[in-house]
C-alpha positions as CSV (number, residue, x, y, z in Angstrom):
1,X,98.1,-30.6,81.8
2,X,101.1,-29.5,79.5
3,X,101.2,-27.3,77.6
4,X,101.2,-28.3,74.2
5,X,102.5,-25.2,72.4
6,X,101.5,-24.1,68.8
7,X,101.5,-26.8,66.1
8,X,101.4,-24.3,63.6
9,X,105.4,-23.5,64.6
10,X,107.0,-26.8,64.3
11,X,110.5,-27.1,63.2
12,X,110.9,-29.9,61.4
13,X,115.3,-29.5,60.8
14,X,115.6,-32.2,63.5
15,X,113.7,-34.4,61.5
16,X,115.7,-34.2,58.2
17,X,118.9,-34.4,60.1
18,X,118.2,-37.6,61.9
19,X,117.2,-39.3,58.4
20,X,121.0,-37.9,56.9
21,X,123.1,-41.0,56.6
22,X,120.4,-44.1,56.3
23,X,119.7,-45.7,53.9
24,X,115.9,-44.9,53.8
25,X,115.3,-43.8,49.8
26,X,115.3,-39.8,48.7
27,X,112.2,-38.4,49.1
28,X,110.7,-36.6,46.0
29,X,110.1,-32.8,46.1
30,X,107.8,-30.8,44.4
31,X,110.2,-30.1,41.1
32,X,110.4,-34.3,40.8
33,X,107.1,-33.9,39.1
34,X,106.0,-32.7,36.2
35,X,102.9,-29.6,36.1
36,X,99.7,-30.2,33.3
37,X,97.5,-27.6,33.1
38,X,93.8,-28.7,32.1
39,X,90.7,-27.1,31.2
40,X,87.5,-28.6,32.5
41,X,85.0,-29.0,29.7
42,X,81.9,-27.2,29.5
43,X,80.9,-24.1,31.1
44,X,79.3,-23.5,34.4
45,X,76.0,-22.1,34.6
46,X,74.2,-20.2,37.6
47,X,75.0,-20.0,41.2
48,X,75.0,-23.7,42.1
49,X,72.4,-26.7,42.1
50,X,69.8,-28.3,43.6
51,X,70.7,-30.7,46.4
52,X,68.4,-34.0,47.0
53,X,70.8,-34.5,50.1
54,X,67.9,-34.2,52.4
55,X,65.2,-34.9,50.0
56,X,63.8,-32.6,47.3
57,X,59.8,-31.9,47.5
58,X,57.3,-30.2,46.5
59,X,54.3,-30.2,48.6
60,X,50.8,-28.8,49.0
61,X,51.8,-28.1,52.4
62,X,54.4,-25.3,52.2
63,X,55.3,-27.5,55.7
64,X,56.5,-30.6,53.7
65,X,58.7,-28.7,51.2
66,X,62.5,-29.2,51.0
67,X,63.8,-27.4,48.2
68,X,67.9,-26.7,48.8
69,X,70.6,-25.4,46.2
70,X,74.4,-25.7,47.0
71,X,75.8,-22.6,45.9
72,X,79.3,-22.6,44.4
73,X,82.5,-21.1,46.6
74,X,82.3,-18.2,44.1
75,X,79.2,-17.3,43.9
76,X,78.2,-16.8,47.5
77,X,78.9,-12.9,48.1
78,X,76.1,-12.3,45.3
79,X,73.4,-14.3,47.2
80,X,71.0,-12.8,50.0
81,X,68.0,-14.0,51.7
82,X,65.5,-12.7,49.4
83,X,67.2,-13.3,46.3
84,X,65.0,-14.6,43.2
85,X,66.2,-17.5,41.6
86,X,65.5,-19.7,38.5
87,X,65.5,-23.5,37.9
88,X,65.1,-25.1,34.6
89,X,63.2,-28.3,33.8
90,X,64.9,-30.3,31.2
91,X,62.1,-31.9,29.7
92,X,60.1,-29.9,29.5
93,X,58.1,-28.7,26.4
94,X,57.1,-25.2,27.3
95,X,60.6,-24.1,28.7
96,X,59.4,-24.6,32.2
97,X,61.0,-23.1,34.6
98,X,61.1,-22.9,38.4
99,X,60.6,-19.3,40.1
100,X,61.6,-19.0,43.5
101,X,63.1,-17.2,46.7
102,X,65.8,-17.8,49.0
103,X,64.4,-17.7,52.5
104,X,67.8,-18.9,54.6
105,X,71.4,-19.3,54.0
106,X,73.2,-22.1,56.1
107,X,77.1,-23.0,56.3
108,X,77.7,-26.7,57.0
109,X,80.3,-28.7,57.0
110,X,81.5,-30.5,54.0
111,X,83.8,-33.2,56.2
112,X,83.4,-34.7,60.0
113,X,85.5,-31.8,61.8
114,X,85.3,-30.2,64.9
115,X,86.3,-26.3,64.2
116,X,85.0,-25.2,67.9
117,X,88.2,-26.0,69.1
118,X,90.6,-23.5,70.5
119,X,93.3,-25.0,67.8
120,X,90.8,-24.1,64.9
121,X,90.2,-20.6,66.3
122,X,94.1,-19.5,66.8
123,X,94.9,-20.7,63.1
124,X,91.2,-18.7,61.7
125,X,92.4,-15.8,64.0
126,X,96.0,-15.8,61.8
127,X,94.9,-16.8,58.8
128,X,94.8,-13.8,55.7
129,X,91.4,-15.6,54.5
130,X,89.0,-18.2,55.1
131,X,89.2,-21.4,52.7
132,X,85.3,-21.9,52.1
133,X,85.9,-25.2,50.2
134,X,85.7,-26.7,53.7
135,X,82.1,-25.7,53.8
136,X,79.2,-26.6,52.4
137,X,77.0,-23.3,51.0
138,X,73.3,-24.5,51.4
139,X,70.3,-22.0,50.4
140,X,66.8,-22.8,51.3
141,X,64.2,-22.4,48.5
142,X,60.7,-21.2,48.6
143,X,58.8,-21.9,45.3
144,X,57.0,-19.1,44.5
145,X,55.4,-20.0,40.7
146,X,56.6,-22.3,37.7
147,X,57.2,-20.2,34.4
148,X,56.1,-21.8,30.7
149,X,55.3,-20.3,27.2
150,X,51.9,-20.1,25.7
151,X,51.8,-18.8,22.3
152,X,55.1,-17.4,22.8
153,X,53.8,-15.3,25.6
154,X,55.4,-16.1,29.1
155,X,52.5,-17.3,31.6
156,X,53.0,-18.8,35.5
157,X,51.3,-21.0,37.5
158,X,51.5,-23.1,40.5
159,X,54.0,-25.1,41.5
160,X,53.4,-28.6,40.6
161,X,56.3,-30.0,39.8
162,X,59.6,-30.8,41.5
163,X,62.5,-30.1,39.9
164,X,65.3,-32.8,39.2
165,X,68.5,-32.9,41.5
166,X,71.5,-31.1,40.5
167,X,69.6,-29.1,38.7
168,X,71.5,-25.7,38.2
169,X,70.5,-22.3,39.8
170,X,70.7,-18.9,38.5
171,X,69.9,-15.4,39.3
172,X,66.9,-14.3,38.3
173,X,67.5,-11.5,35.8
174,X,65.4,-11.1,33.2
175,X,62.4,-8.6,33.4
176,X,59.9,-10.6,32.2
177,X,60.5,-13.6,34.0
178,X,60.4,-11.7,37.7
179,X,57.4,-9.2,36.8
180,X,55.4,-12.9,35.5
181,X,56.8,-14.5,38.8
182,X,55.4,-12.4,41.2
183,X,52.2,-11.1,38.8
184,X,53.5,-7.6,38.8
185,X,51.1,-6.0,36.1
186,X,53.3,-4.2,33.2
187,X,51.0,-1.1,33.4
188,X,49.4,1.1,36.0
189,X,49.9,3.4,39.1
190,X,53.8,3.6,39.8
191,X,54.4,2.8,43.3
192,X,58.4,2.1,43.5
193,X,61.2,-0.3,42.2
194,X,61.3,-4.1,43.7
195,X,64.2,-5.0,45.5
196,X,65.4,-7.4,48.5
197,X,67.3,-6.6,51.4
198,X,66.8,-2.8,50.3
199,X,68.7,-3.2,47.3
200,X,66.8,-2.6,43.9
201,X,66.6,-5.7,42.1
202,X,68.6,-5.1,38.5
203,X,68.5,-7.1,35.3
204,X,70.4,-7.0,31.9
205,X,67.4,-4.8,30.3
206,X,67.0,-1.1,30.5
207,X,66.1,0.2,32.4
208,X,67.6,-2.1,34.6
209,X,65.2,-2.3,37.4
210,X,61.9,-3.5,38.4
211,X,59.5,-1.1,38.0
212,X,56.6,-2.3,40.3
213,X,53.0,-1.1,39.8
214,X,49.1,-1.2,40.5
215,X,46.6,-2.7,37.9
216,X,44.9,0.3,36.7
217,X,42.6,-1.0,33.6
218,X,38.9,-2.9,33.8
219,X,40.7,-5.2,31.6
220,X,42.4,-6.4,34.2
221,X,40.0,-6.3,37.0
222,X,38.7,-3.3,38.8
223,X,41.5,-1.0,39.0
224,X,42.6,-0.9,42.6
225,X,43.0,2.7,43.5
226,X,39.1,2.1,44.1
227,X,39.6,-1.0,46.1
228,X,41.6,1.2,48.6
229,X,45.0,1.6,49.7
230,X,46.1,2.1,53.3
231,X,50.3,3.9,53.5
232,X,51.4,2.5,57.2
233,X,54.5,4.1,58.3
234,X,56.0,6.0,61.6
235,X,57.1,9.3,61.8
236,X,60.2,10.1,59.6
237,X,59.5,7.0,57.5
238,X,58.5,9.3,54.1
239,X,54.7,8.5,54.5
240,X,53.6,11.8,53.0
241,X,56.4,11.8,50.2
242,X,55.0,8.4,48.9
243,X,51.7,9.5,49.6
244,X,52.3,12.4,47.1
245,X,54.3,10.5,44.6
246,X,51.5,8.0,44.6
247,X,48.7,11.0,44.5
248,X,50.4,12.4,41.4
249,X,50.1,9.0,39.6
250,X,46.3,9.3,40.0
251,X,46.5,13.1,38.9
252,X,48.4,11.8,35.3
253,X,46.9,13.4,32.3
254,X,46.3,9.9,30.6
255,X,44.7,8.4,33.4
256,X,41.2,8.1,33.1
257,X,37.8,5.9,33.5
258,X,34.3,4.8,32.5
259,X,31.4,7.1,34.0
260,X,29.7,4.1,34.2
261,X,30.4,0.0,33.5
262,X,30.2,-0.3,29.7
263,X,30.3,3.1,29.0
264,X,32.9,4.5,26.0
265,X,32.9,8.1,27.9
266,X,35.4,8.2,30.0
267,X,36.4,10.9,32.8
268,X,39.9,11.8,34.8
269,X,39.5,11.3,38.3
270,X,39.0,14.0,41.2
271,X,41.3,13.8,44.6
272,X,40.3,15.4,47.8
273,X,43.0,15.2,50.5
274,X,42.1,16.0,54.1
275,X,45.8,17.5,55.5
276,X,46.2,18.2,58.9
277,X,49.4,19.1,58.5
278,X,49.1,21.3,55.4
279,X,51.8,19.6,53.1
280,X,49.5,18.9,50.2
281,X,49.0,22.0,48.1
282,X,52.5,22.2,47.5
283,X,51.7,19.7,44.9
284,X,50.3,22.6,43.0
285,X,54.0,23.3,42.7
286,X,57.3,21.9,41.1
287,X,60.2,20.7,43.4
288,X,63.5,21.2,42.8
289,X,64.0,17.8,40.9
290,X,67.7,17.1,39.3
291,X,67.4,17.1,35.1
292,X,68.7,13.3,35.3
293,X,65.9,12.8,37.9
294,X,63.1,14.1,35.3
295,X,64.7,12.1,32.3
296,X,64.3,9.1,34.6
297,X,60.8,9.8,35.0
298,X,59.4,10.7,31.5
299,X,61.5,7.1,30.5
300,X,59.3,5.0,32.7
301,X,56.4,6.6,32.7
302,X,56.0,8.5,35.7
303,X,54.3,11.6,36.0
304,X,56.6,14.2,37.5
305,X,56.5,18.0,38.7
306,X,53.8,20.0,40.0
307,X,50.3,19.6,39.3
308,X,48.7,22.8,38.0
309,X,45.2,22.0,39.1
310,X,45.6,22.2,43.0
311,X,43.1,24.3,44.9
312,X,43.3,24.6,48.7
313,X,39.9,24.7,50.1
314,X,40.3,26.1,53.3
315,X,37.4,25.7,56.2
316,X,36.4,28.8,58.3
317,X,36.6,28.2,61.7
318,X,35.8,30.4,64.3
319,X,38.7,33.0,64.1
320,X,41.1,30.5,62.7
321,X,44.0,32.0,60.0
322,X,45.0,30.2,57.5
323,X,48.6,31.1,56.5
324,X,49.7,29.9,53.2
325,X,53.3,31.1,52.0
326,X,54.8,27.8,51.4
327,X,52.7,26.7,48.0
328,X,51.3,28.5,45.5
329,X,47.5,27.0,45.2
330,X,44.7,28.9,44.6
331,X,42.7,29.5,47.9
332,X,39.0,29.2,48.4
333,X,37.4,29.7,52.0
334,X,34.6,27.9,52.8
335,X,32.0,27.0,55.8
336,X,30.2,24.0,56.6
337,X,26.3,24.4,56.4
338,X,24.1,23.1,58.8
339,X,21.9,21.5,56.6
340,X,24.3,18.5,56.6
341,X,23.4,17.9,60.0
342,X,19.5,16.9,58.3
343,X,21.2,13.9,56.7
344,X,24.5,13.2,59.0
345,X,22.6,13.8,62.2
346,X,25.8,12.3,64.4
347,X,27.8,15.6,62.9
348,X,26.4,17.3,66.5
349,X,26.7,14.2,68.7
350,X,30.3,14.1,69.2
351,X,30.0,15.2,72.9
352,X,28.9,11.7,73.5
353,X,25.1,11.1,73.2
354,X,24.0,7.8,74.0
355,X,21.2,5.6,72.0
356,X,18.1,7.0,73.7
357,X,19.3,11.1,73.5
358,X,21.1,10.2,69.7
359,X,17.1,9.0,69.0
360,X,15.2,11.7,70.5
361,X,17.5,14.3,68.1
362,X,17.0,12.4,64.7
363,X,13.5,11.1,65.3
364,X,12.0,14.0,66.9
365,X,14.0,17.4,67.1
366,X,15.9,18.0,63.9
367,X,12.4,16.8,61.7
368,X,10.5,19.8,64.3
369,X,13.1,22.3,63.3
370,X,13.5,21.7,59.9
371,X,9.5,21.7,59.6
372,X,9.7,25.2,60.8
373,X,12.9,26.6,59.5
374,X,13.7,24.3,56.2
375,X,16.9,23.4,54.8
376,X,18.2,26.9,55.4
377,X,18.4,26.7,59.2
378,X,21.2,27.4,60.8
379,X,23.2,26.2,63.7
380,X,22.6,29.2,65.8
381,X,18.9,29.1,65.2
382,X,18.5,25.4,66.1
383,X,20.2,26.2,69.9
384,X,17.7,28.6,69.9
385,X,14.9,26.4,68.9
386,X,16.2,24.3,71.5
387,X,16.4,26.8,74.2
388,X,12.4,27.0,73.9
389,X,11.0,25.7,77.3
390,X,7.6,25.5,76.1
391,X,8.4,22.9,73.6
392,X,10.3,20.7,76.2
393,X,7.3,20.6,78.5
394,X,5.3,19.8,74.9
395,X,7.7,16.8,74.1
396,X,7.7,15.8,77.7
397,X,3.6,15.8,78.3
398,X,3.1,14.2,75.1
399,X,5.4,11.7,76.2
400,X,7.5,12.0,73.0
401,X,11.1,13.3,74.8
402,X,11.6,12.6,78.3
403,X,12.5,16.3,79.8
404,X,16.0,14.5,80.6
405,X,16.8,13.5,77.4
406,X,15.6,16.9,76.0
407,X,18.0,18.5,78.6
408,X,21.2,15.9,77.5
409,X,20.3,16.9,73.7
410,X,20.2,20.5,74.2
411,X,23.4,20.4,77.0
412,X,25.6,18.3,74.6
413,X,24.5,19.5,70.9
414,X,25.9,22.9,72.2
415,X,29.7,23.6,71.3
416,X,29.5,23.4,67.3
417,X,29.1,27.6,66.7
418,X,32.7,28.3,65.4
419,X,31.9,25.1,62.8
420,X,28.8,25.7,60.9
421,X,27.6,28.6,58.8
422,X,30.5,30.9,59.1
423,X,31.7,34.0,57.4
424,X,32.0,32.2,53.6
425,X,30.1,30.3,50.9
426,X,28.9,27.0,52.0
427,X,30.3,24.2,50.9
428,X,27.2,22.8,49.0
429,X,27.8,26.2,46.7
430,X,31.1,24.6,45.7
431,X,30.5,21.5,44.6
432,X,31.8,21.8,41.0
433,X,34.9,23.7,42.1
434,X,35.5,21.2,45.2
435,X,35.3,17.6,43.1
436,X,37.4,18.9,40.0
437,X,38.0,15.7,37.1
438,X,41.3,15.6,37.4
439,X,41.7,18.3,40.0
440,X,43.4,18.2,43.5
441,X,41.5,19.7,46.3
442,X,43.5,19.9,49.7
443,X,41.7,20.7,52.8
444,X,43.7,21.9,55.4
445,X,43.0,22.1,58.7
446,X,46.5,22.4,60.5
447,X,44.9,26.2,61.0
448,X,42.3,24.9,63.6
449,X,43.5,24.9,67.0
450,X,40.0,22.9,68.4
451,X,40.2,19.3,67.6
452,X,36.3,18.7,67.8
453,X,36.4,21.3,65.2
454,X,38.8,19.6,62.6
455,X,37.2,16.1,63.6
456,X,33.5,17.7,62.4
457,X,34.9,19.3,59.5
458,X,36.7,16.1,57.8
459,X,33.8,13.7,58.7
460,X,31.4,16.5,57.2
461,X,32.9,16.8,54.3
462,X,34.0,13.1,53.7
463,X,30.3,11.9,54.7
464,X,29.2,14.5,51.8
465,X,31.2,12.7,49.6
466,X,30.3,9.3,50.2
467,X,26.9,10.0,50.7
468,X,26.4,11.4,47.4
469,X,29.0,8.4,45.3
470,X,26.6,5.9,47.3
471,X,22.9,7.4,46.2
472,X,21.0,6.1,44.2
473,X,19.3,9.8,43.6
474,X,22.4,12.0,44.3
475,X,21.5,15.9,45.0
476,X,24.9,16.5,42.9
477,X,26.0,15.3,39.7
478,X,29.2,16.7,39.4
479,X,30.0,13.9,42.4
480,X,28.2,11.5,41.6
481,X,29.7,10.8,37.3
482,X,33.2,11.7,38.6
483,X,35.6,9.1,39.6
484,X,36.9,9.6,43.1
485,X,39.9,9.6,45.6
486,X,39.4,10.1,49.2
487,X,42.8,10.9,50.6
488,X,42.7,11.3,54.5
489,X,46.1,11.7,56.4
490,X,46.1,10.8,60.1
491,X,43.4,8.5,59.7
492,X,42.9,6.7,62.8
493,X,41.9,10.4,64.1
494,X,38.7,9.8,62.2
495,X,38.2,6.2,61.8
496,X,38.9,4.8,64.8
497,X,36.7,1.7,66.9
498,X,35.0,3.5,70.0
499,X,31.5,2.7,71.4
500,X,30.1,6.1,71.5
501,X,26.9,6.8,68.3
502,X,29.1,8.5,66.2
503,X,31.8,7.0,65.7
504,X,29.3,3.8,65.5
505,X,27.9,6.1,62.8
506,X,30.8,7.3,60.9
507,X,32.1,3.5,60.7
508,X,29.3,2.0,59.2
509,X,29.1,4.4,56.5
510,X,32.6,4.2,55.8
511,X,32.2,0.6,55.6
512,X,29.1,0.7,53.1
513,X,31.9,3.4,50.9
514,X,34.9,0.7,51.1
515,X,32.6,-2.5,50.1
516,X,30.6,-0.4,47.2
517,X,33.7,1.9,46.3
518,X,34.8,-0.2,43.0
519,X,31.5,-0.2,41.7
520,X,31.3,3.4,42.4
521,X,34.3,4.5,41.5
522,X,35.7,5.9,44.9
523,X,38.4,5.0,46.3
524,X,39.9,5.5,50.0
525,X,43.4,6.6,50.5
526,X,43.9,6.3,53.8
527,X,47.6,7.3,55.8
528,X,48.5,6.6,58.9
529,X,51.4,5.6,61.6
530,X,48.7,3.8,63.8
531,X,47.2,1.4,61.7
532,X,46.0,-0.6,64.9
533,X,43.7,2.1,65.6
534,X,41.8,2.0,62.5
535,X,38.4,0.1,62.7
536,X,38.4,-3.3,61.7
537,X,35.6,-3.4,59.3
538,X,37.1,-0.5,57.0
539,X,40.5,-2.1,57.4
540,X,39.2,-5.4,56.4
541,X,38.2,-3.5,53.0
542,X,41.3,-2.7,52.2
543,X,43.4,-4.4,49.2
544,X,46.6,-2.5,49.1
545,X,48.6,-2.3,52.2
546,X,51.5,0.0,51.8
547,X,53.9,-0.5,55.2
548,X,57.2,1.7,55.7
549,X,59.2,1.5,59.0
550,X,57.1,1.1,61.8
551,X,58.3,0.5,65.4
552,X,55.5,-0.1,67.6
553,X,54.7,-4.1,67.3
554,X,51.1,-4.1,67.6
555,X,51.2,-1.1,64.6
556,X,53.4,-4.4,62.7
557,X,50.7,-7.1,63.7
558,X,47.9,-5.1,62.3
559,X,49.3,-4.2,59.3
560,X,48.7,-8.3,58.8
561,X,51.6,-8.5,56.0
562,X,53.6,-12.3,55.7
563,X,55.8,-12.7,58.4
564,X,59.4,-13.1,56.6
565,X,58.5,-9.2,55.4
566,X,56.7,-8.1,58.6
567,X,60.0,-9.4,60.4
568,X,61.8,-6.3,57.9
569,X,59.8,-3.4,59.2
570,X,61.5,-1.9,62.1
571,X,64.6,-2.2,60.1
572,X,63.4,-0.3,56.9
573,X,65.2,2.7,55.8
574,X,63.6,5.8,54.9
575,X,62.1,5.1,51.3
576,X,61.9,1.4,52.2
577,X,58.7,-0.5,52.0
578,X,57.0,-3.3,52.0
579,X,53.7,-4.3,49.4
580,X,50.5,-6.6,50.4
581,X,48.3,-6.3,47.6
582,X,47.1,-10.4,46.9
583,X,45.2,-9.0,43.7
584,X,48.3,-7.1,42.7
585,X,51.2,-9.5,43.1
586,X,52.7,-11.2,45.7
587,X,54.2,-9.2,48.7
588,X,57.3,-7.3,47.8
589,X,60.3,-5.2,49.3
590,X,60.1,-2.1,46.9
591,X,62.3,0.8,47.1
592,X,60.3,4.2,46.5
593,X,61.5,7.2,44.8
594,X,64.8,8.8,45.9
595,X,62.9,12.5,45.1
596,X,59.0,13.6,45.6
597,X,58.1,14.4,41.9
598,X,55.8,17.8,43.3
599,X,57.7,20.3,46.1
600,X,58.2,18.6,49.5
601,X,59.4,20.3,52.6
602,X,59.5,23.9,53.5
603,X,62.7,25.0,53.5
């Protein structure tokens, strides 16, 4: 086959030559005619239009809807998939408009050409630029919610209306039209600014971005900070900054709620924050925040710098040290009593007792120990009381606990002395210094080298908690009127699915504190970079899912976000994440502060 050489360098002087001389008439050049310069009339609005090339539906079944825009030769470096876009309909006497979202970008041809060929390439490969007006620029549209006034208020509501072809597109820029598009409430907990693609969404207001929040008010609904919040995230993805930005919010001095529904008396709430890796209490103190930083704040009404009323209560535990010289909280040591046990019995029955043994301690021992020793017992004293061989042979003739089970009780409840009733005040002595209104309490236990030890601790203390928000008779008060936040980092270490009695134990009463937490008032914070490990009927509870990069693809599938944003995560930057709160808004890309408004780090 010959070679047929570059087009692209023909000479055409032959040509011209050859036609010298005949009478074949002049050919005109360029300066035979004259140039008019004209002004097209009107002026172009948004990005491009809608296309009905293809069809243009609306449909009940997302399935059956074909929504396109062609989108103008200039226009196209401003558009990504993402991207929130308006469409007006004419006649329409509200000022209707349609909200939606660019969910792919196509090029297509705009004439019948073949540009895979190796002609096509070489001239591309030479060319200074690429001449787009060969192409068609097509974006497919998802219709998110059509905007219309009220009583000069803007509202949204479902799509049920297509728009007319050629309609024109434009960025969607105003405040109030994307905050009503996606629901975003104007007012509550600060979580981050939206944006798409991990670029903050701007507008012609100021500030300029989005600032996206939680509904806070029973105006509005229940707030959700007691309808529980799960932060997803792998390590070095900023869970704990967010988690403390977010904490602050709660801690704000306005923020505050009814003791009870229909009560005027309101109350600020308390947060108690289990930290096994003792990074809380430096929320007692103020980071090094820039002064433009803090401006930014106090202008959009988030609650910045170090909270004053931090107190690290810090469990005794066997010869444990606790070493504190990166915050400045007030410290207050504290033990575990083992009168807990009375009403969480599964506290002791972490070395696995099964059914039959788990029954033989609640029904029978711990009632025959506290009968003789009261609520004042201690651990030591009940592995004594246990050690007593004349009251196994009593249980066992009486035919009340087999001498087999006695001896699996007494062989597995054993292993708990460096926990309870150590060398401080108990716990139960503390109560109106532990749940504080508007107080942070941090409980480290990074200290504790024994992992039974910091397992017993959090589900003791937590259990108190929730025990006392969920009775009907509560021992104390102080717990009971104040609104609560149950922070707990590293959650799946506590809440995890297994088959032995207490984690059984712990997960059904974590359950009974997610369902009845709004009513309440206690919320669950929970923070973790397995969220696949967390047991399904407390996740199933949960209303605000917080997601930041996570790598592991069964920590993405339960996470359970939409799949266009679950298909982000392993590519989100640090500060990057992604929203699923359906009572909230609908699920967003937010970008989360570029500082942590308390200290952070420990260098």
């Amino acid at each position: 086959m010959s070679d047929l050489g570059d087009f692209t360098e023909f000479d055409n002087d032959a040509g011209e030559q050859a036609s010298e001389g005949s009478d074949a008439p002049e050919r005109a050049t360029s300066d035979d005619f004259e140039r008019v310069e004209t002004t097209p009339t009107g002026e172009e609005r948004g990005i491009g239009v809608l296309s009905a090339a293809e069809g243009l539906t609306i449909s009940e079944d997302g399935e059956d809807t074909r929504l396109r825009a062609y989108v103008t030769v200039g226009n196209r470096a401003d558009v990504r998939i993402g991207t929130y876009l308006l469409a007006p309909y004419p006649d329409s006497a509200t000022d209707e408009r349609l909200f939606c979202r660019i969910t792919a970008l196509e090029y297509a041809r705009e004439f019948r050409a073949d540009d895979a060929t190796e002609i096509h390439a070489r001239r591309a490969m030479r060319a200074e630029g690429i001449d787009e007006q060969d192409f068609k620029f097509m974006a497919t549209l998802e219709p998110v919610a059509i905007l219309y006034q009220d009583d000069g208020e803007l509202q949204r509501r479902m799509t049920d209306r297509v728009p007319k072809p050629e309609t024109p597109v434009s960025h969607a820029d105003e405040r109030s039209a994307i905050k009503t598009g996606l629901k975003i409430p104007e007012d509550g907990v600060f979580l981050g600014h939206l944006s798409v693609g991990g670029e903050k969404v701007r507008t012609a207001a100021q500030p300029p971005t989005i600032d996206y929040r939680l509904k806070d008010a029973y105006d509005a609904g229940d707030p959700l900070v007691f309808r529980h919040t799960l932060v997803a995230g792998g390590t070095g993805s900023g869970k704990t900054h967010l988690a403390k930005n977010v904490l602050r919010q709660f801690l704000a001095s306005e923020r505050s709620y009814p003791v009870e529904t229909g009560s005027d008396r309101t109350v600020r709430p308390a947060v108690v924050q289990f930290d096994p890796q003792d990074e809380y209490a430096q929320m007692h103190d103020d980071g090094d925040l820039s002064a433009d930083f803090r401006r930014r704040c106090e202008r959009e009404g988030i609650a910045c710098g170090g909270h004053d009323d931090t107190v690290a209560f810090v469990p005794e535990v066997g010869g444990a040290t606790y070493a504190a010289e990166h915050h400045r909280a007030e410290q207050v040591a504290f033990t575990i009593p083992f009168s807990l046990v009375y009403d969480n019995p599964w506290l002791i029955a972490g070395s696995g007792l099964n059914d039959n043994q788990y029954g033989a301690l609640v029904n029978v021992l711990l009632p025959l120990f506290r009968d003789q020793y009261g609520r004042e017992g201690t651990y030591d004293q009940f592995t004594s009381f246990l050690d007593d061989p004349a009251l196994k042979e009593e249980l066992d003739e009486t035919g009340r606990v087999h001498e087999a089970t006695y001896d699996a009780v007494r062989r597995r409840a054993r292993g708990f002395g460096n926990i309870f009733d150590q060398d401080a005040r108990p716990i139960t002595d503390l109560i109106h210094e532990f749940v504080r209104p508007g107080g942070l309490t941090v409980v480290p236990t990074y200290h504790i080298n024994d992992s039974r030890a910091t397992e017993t601790v959090v589900l003791a203390l937590s259990s108190l908690l929730v025990d006392e928000k969920l009775s009907n008779d509560p021992t104390f008060d102080r717990i009971g009127e104040t609104p609560l936040v149950v922070g707990m980092d590293e959650a799946h270490n506590f809440l995890t699915d297994a088959d032995s009695v207490q984690a059984r134990k712990v997960i059904g009463k974590f359950t009974d504190a997610a369902k009845q937490g709004r009513k309440e008032r206690l919320g669950l914070f929970l923070i973790t970079q397995d969220p696949q490990d967390i047991a399904d009927p407390v996740f199933k509870q949960i209303n605000t899912t917080v997601v930041l990069n996570l790598g592991d693809e069964d920590a993405i599938s339960a996470v359970n976000i939409p799949s266009h944003l679950e298909a982000k995560v392993p590519y989100m930057e640090q500060g990057q994440l992604v929203v699923y709160s359906p009572d909230n808004s609908e699920p967003v890309e937010l970008i989360g502060l570029p500082e942590c408004v308390t200290r952070h780090g420990r260098e």
